[in-house]
N, C-alpha and C positions, 0 to 999 in steps of 0.2 A: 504493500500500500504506500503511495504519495501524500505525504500532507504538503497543500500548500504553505498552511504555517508551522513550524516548527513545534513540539509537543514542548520545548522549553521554553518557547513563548509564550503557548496558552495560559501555561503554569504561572509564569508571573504575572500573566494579565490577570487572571483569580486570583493572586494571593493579595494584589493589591487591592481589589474588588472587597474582599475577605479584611482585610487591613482597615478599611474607610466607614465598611457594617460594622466592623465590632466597636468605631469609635463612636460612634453616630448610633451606637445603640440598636441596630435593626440586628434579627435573628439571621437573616436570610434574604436574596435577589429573587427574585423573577424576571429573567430576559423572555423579551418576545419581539422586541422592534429585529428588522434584517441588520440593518450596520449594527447593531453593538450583539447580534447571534453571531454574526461573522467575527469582528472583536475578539469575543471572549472565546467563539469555539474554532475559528476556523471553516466553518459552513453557514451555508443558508439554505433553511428548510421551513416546514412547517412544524414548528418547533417552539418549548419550553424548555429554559436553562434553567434549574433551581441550583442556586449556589448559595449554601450555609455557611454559616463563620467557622461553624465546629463541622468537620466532615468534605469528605470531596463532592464536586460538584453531580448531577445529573443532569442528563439533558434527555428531554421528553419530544421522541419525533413523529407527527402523525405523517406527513408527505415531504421526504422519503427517507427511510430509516435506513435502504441498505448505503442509499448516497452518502448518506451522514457518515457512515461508519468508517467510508471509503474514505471520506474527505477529511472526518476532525479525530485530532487528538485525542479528544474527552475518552478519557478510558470505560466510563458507563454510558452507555445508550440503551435505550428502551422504546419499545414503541407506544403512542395512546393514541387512541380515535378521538375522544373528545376532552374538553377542559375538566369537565364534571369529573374526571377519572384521575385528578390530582391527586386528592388526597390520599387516596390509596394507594396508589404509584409510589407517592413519598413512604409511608408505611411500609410495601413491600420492600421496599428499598433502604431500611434501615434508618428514614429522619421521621425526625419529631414536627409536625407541622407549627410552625414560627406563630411567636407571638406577637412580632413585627413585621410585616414582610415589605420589601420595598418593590416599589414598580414604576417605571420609566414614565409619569404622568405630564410630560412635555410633548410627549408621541402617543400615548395608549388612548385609542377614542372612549369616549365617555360609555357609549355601551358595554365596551368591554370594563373597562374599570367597574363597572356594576355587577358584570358577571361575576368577574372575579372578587370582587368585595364579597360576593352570597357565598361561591365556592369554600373561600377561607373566612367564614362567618366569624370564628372566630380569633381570626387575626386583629389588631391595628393596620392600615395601609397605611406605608410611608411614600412620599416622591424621591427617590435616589438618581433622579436624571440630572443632576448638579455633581453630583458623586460620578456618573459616570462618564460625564464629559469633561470632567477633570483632570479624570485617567486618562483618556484617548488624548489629552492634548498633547502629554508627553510624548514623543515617539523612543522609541525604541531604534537602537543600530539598526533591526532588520526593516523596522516599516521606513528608516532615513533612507535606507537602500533601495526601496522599492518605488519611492517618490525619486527621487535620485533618477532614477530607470525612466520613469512616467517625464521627471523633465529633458532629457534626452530626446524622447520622444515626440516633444512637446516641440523642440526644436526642429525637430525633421518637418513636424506639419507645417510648421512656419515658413519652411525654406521652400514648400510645396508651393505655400503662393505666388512666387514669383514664375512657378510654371505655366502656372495655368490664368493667370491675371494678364488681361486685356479689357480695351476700352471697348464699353458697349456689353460685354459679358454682367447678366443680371446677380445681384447678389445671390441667391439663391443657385445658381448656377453653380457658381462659383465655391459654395460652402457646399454644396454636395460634393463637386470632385475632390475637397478638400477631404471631407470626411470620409470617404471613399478611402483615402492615402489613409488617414489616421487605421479606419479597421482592416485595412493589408498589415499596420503594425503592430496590431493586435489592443486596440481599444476596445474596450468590454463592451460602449453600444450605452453605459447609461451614465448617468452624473448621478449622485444620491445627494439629498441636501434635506435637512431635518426639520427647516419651519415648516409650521401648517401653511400647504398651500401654494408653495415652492416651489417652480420644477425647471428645466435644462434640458435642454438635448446637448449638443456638445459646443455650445459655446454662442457668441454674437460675433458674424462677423456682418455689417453693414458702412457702407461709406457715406459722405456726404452729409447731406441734412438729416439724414435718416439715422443715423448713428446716436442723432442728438433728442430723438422724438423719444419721449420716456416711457416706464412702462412700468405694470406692477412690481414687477419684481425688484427687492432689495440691493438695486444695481444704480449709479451713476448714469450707463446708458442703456436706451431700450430697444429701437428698431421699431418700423412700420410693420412687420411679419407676413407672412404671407393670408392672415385674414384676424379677424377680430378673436378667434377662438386660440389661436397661440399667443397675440398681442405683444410676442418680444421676438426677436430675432430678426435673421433676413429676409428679405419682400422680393418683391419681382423688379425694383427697379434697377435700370442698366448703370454699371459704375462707370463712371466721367475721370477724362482727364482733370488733373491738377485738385483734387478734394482727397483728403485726407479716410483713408479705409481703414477700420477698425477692424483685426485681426485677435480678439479674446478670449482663447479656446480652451477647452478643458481636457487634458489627458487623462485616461483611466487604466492605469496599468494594475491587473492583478488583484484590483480592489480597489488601490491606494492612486490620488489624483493629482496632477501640478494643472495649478492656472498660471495662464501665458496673455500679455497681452503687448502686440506690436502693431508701429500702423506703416503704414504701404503708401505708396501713390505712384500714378502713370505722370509722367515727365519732372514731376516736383510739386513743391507748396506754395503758395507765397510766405515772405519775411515773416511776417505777424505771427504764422500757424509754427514755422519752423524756432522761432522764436521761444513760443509757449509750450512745445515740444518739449526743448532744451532746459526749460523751468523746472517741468515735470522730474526731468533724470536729475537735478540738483536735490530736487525734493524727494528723492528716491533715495540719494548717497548721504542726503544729512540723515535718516531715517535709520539705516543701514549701520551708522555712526551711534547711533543714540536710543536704539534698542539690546538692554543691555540684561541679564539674569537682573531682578531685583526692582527693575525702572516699571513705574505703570504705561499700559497701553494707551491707556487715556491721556496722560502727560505728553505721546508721543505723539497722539492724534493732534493734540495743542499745539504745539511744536510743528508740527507739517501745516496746520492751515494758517498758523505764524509767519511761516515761510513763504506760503502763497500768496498772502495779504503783500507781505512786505515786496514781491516779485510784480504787484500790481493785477495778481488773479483773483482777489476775493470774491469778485461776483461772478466765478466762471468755475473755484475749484470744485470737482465731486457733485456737480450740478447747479442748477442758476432755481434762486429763490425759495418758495415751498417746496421744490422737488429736488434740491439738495440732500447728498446720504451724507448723513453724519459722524462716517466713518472713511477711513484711510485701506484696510487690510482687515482681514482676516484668519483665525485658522483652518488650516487644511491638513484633510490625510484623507478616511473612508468616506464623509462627506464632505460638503463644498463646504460644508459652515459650521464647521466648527470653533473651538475654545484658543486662542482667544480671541479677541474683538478690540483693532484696534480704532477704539468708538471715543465719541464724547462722552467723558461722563466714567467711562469705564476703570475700577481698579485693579484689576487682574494687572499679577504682575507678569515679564518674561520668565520663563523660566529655559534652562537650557535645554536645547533637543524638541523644543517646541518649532511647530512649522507655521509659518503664516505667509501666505499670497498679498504684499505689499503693491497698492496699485491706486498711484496717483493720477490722476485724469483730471483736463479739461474741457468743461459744454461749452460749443457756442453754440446754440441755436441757429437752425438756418444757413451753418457752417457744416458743422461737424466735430469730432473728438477727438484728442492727441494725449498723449501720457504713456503710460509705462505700467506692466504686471510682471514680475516676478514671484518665485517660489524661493523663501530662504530657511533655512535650518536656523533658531536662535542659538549663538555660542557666547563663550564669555567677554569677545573682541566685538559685538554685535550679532547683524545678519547676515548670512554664509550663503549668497546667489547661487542657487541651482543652476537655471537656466542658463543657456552661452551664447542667445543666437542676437547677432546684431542690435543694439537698441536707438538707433540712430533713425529716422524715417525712410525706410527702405524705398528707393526709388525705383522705380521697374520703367 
């Protein structure tokens, strides 16, 4: 048998799981979200992790168990058909059903939370979804490597556009042949991202004004898309000489993700746009400088729109007006959004071996977008740039 993740990874990812319940007072977890089943076990099924403070874990697979067995470490697997068939599961299997139990109530729909509230009637429910995004924000050597991989990757798609980018080619066009290249490199085909509500396919790439038209999502730019039903992404409009293309793609290698964002254009920019380009990568390198083990996130978000201000971008950085995000970066690894956030507001500190997609950007409405995304590793010298591929406005 192959595991993809290592049987001594899983292990520390439970003991530390184990580590945070026994401080926190909770008997025992219930995983059920897909990213943190995969996390903690190495698979994604239709599945129950019960993971106790005292005892090794179980994981409960209704669809599909021989998969499970093939794929995760967990040294116990069992099968159940339905939730109802917990407690006994647990009983046959040697635990004590928890007096606490915690359950991922940032992800878990309210139905379910009901279920399982009557199931373990006599539990407390706790939310341990703080507790477990805290863990994942860490990475691990092997998940730094696997991002590592995904930003390599990340660079090839980038270099793709230069082949297939011509004027008059519609966005949509254009991000298909792209995405085409990425799954020949073997991109999983999905993004995972944990707010309610949230979704991705692999990235925005639109140029021009279109770059700059907003959109739901927790994003700086949105895209016209190709109908009111996706309302983010690329549209059927043909890309134009001399406007600025927005290249912000998402790699998924193996689970684990690097975001990438570079911009393009056919002959050049004008001064102005190439100008506030070059803002961008200052406000990237003072960043890079001053996120550090121990510094808040927040501090640094302050620090970057500091810099913006002072550059003469205030009313363009990370969005113009109401529809400003009030955030700098992000953490990354199994989803797009995770721990930490570098937000206003926020005190989460760096820690080392944390990964976050640092990605300073300018709107101009009616223009277009220019800036910079990166994937860095936090070390004790700053941020540790993944990515390698050009950050200057590729000219084609």
């Amino acid at each position: 048998m192959t595991f993809t993740t290592p049987s001594s990874e899983i292990d520390t990812r439970i003991d530390h799981l184990k580590q945070r319940l026994d401080k926190a007072g909770i008997d025992a977890a219930l995983i059920l979200q897909n990213s943190d089943l995969f996390y903690f076990t190495g698979t994604i099924q239709q599945a129950h992790l019960f993971v106790p403070v005292d005892g090794d874990p179980l994981l409960m697979v209704r669809k599909d168990s021989e998969r499970a067995v093939a794929e995760s470490p967990i040294r116990k697997i069992v099968p159940i058909s339905r939730p109802q068939e917990l407690p006994e599961l647990l009983h046959q299997n040697g635990h004590t059903l928890p007096r606490r139990l915690g359950l991922e109530l940032d992800v878990l729909p309210a139905n379910l939370y009901l279920a399982y509230r009557d199931i373990f009637s006599g539990a407390e429910i706790s939310d341990i979804s703080t507790v477990v995004r805290l863990i994942r924000a860490v990475k691990s050597d092997h998940e730094i490597g696997l991002i590592t991989t995904a930003a390599g990757y990340s660079d090839q798609v980038a270099d793709s556009v230069r082949e297939y980018l011509r004027e008059g080619i519609t966005e949509i066009e254009l991000a298909g042949l792209i995405e085409a290249r990425a799954r020949r490199l073997g991109h999983q085909g999905i993004i995972r991202m944990r707010l309610w509500g949230s979704e991705l396919f692999y990235g925005h790439l639109m140029a021009g004004p279109a770059a700059a038209v907003p959109s739901y999502l927790a994003s700086p730019t949105g895209g016209a898309a190709v109908s009111p039903a996706v309302a983010q992404g690329p549209g059927f409009r043909p890309i134009q000489r001399r406007e600025p293309i927005l290249f912000d793609y998402v790699f998924a290698h193996q689970g684990y993700l690097s975001d990438h964002t570079r911009i393009f254009a056919i002959e050049g920019l004008s001064d102005e746009l190439l100008q506030a380009h070059q803002a961008m990568l200052a406000v990237q390198s003072m960043v890079k400088k001053e996120a550090k083990p121990g510094v808040r996130t927040g501090d640094v978000y302050d620090m970057a729109v500091a810099m913006a201000t002072d550059l003469g971008y205030a009313d363009n950085f990370m969005g113009v007006g109401d529809r400003r995000i009030r955030f700098i970066g992000h953490g990354i690894g199994i989803e797009l959004d995770e721990y930490p956030f570098l937000a206003q507001g926020q005190r989460f500190e760096f820690q080392k071996n944390m990964i976050v997609a640092l990605e300073p950007k300018l709107i101009f409405p009616g223009v277009g977008v220019v800036g910079i995304e990166n994937t860095h590793v936090v070390t004790a010298d700053g941020l540790h740039q993944l990515g390698k591929f050009n950050e200057e406005v590729n000219i084609v």
